[in-house]
N, C-alpha and C positions, 0 to 999 in steps of 0.2 A: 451780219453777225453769224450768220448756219456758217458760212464759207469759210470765216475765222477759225469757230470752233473744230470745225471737220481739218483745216489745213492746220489749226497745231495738234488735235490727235495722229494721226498720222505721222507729222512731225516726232512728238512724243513716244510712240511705239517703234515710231523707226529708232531711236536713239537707245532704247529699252533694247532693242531684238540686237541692234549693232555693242550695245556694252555688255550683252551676254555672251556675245559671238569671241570675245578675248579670256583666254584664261591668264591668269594671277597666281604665279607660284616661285619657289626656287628650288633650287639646287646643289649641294655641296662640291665646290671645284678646289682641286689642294691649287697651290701657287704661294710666291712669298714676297714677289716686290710690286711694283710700279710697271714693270716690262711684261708680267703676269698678267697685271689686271689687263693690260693692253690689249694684249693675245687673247686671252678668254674671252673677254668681253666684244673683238671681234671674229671671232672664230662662233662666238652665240648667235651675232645675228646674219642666221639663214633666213630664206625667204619665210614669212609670216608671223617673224619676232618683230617686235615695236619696240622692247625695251630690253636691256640688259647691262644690269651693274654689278660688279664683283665687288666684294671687300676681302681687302687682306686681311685683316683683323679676325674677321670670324668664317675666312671662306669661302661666306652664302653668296651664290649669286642669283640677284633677282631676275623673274622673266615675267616681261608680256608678250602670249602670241595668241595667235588665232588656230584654235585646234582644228580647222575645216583645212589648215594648209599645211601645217607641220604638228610635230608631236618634243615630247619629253627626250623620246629615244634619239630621235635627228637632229635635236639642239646637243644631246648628251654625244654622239658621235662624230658628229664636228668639230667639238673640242679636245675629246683624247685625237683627233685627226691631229690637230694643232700640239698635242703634245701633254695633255693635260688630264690627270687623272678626275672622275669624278665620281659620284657615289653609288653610282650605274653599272661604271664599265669602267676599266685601264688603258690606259695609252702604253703602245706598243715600245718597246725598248726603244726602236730606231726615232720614231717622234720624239720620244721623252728628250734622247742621245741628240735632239736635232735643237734643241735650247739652248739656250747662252748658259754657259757653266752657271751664272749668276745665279738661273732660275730652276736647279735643280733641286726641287720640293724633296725629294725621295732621299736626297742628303741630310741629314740630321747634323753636321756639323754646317753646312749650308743654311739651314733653317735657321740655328742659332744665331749667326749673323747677323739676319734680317731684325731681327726681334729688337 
């Protein structure tokens, strides 16, 4: 019975230290269709993201990663890489310019479109 209880504490703490080790947040990325979330949402996962889902709707995109391997900044800059403005940083003309006309967020008659 000792050998039970010590091998699920253990157990228990490891699982405790491992679901503190992931942070839970998001991020505002512009984009306006289906090809967007696409991009985004692979352009987020660099090494130490688990999760990543955009909505067109409101923008947000959710993140899980693990802060010991990546950060806020390196998920934020691999997606303006990809083209994709977020609430951080800008994407470069030439990325932006490097989108299917479709998915130019920064057009307002473009935007409307989508809607």
């Amino acid at each position: 019975m000792k050998k039970f209880n010590l091998i699920f504490v253990f157990t228990f703490f490891g699982l405790i230290s491992q679901a503190q080790s992931i942070t839970d947040t998001s991020m505002v990325v512009n984009g306006v269709c289906g090809m967007c979330k696409s991009t985004i949402e692979k352009a987020a996962q660099i090494e130490g993201v688990s999760f990543a889902e955009w909505s067109k709707e409101t923008l947000v995109l959710k993140l899980k990663f693990d802060p010991q391997v990546t950060n806020l900044a390196a998920i934020s800059k691999s997606i303006t890489k990809s083209g994709y403005d977020t609430e951080f940083q800008t994407a470069s003309d030439s990325s932006y310019y490097s989108l299917d006309p479709c998915c130019y967020y920064r057009d307002p008659n473009n935007v409307h479109k989508h809607k």
